[in-house]
C-alpha positions as CSV (number, residue, x, y, z in Angstrom):
1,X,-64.3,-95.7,137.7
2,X,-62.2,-99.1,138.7
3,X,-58.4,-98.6,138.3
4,X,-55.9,-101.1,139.9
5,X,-53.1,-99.4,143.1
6,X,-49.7,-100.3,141.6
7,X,-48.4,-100.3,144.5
8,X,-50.6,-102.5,146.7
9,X,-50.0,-106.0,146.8
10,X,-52.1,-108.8,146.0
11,X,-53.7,-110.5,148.7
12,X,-55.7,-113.5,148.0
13,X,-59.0,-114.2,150.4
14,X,-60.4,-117.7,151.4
15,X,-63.9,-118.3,150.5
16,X,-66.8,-120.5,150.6
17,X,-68.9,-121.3,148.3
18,X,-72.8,-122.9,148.9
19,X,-75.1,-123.9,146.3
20,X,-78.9,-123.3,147.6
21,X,-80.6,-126.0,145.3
22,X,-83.0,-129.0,146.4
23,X,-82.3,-130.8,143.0
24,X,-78.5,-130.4,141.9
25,X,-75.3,-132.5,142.9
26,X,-72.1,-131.3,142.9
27,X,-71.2,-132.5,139.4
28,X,-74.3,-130.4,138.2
29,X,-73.7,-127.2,139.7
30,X,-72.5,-125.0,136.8
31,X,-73.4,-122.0,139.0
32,X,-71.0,-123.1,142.2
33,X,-68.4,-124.4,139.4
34,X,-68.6,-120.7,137.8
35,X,-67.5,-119.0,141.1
36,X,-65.1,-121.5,141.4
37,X,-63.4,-120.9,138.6
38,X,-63.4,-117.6,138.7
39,X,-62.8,-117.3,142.5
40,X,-59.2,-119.6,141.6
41,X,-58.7,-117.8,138.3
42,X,-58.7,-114.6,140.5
43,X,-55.5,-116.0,142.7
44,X,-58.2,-116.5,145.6
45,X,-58.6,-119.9,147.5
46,X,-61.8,-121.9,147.5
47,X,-61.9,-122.6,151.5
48,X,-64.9,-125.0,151.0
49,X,-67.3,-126.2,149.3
50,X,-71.2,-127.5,149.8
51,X,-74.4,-127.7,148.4
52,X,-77.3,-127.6,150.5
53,X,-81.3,-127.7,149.9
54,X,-83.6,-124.3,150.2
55,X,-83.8,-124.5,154.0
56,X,-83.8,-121.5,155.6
57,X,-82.9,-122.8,159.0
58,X,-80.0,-125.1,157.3
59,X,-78.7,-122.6,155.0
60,X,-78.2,-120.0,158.2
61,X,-76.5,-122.9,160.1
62,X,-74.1,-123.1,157.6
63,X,-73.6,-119.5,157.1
64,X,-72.8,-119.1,160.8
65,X,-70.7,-121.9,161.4
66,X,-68.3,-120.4,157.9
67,X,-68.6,-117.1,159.9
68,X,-67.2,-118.5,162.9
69,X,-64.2,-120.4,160.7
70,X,-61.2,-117.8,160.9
71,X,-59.7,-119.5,157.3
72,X,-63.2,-117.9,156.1
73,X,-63.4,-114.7,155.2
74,X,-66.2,-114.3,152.4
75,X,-69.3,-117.0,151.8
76,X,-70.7,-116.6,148.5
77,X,-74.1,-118.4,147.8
78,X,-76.0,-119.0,144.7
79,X,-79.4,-120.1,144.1
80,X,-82.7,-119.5,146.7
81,X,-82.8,-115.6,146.0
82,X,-85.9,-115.6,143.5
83,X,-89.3,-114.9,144.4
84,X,-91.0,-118.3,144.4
85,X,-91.9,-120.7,148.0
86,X,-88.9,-122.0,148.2
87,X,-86.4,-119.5,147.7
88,X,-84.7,-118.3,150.9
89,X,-81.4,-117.7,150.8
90,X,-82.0,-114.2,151.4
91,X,-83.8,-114.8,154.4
92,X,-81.3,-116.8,155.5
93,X,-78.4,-114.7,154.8
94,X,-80.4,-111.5,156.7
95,X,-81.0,-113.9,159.6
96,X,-77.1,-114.2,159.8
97,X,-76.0,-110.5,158.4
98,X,-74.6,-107.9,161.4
99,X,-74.9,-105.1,158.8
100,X,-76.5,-105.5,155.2
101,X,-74.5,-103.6,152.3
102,X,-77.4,-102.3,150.8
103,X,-75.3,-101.0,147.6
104,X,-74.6,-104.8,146.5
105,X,-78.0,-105.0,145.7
106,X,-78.0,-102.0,144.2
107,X,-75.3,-102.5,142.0
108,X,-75.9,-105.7,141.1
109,X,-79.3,-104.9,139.9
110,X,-77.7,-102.2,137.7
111,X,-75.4,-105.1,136.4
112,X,-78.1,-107.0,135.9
113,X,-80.4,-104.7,133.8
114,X,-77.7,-104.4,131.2
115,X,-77.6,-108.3,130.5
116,X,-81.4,-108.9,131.1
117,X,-83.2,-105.7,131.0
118,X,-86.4,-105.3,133.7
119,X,-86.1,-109.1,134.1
120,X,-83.4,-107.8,136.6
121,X,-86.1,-107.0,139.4
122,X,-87.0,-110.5,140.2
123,X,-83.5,-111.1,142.0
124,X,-83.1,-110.2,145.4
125,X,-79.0,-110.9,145.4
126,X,-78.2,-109.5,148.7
127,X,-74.9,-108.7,150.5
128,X,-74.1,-108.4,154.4
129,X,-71.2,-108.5,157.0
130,X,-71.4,-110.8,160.0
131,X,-68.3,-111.8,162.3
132,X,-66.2,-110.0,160.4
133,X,-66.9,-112.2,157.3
134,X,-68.6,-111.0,153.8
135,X,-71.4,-113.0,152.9
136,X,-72.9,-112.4,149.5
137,X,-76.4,-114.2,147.8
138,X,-76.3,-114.7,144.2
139,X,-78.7,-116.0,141.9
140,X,-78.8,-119.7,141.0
141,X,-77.7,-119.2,137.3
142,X,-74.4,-119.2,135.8
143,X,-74.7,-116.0,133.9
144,X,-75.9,-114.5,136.8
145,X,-72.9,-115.5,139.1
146,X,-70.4,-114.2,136.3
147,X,-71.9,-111.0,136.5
148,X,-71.5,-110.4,140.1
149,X,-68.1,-111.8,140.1
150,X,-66.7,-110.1,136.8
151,X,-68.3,-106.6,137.2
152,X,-68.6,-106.4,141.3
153,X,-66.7,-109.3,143.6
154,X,-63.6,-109.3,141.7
155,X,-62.8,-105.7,142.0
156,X,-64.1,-105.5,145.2
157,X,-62.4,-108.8,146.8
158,X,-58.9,-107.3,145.2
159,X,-56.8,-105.5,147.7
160,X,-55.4,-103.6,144.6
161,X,-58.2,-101.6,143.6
162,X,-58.8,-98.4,143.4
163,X,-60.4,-96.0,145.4
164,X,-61.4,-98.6,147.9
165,X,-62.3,-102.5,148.3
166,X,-63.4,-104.9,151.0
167,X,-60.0,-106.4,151.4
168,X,-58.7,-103.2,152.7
169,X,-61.4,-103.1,155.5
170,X,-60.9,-106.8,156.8
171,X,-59.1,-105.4,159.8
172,X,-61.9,-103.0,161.2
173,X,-65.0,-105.3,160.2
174,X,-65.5,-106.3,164.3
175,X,-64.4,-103.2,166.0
176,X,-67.1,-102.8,168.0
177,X,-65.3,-106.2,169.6
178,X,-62.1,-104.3,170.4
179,X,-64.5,-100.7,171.9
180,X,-65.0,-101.0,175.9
């Protein structure tokens, strides 16, 4: 069960969010608006900002060059993770992931189930570590966004949480860069 470490401090995290949609603008994005809001409402920092169309080999691009930016240290996408032609933020996100965190997926489909019922198994929201950055594929629709941020992300992106968070592990995320 989530409970909150008194004594830990907070510790906000700088992240990116992309929208993966070939028909929305910035001022239509309700899905990139909802992590922003909650991201800020959280005491996090938005550390930028883009929308981009379903192009695999664009999407990846961008994920890399955010995983490569040290003021970066999550990217959260929505949109591209359904099962149709054209979604492939997933693919994307696995060509850039070091190490996949299976459980997200996992856990989100649990989430998921309770708001939508068997509905739930046509997301493929996927989660994954690369360059010592987190990097996290959400569905392209609001409710769907406020479900991995209020019942997953914001517990997990919270230093303060108890028995253990993501926040806490920042430091030994590239290790294998610091073993000769």
């Amino acid at each position: 069960m989530s409970k909150t470490g008194k004594d830990n401090p907070f510790i906000p995290v700088r992240i990116a969010v992309l929208t993966v949609s070939d028909s929305r603008s910035l001022a239509e994005d309700k899905s990139g608006q909802t992590l922003v809001d909650r991201i800020e409402g959280a005491g996090h920092q938005v550390a930028d900002r883009r929308i981009l169309p379903d192009e695999r080999a664009e999407i990846a691009d961008q994920l890399r060059a955010w995983c490569a930016d040290k003021e970066i240290d999550v990217i959260i996408s929505t949109g591209g993770t359904g099962l149709t032609g054209r979604d492939v933020s997933v693919e994307a996100h696995r060509d850039v992931y070091e190490k996949e965190i299976e459980a997200f997926s996992t856990v989100f489909t649990i989430v998921s189930m309770k708001k939508i019922g068997t509905s739930a198994v046509q997301s493929r929201a996927t989660g994954g570590v690369a360059q010592g950055t987190y990097l996290f594929a959400l569905p392209g629709s609001p409710g769907a966004c406020k479900d991995a941020w209020d019942e997953i992300l914001v517990h997990q992106l919270d230093y303060r949480h108890l028995p253990c968070n993501f926040v806490e592990i920042f430091p030994r995320l590239e290790e294998k860069l610091r073993r000769k």
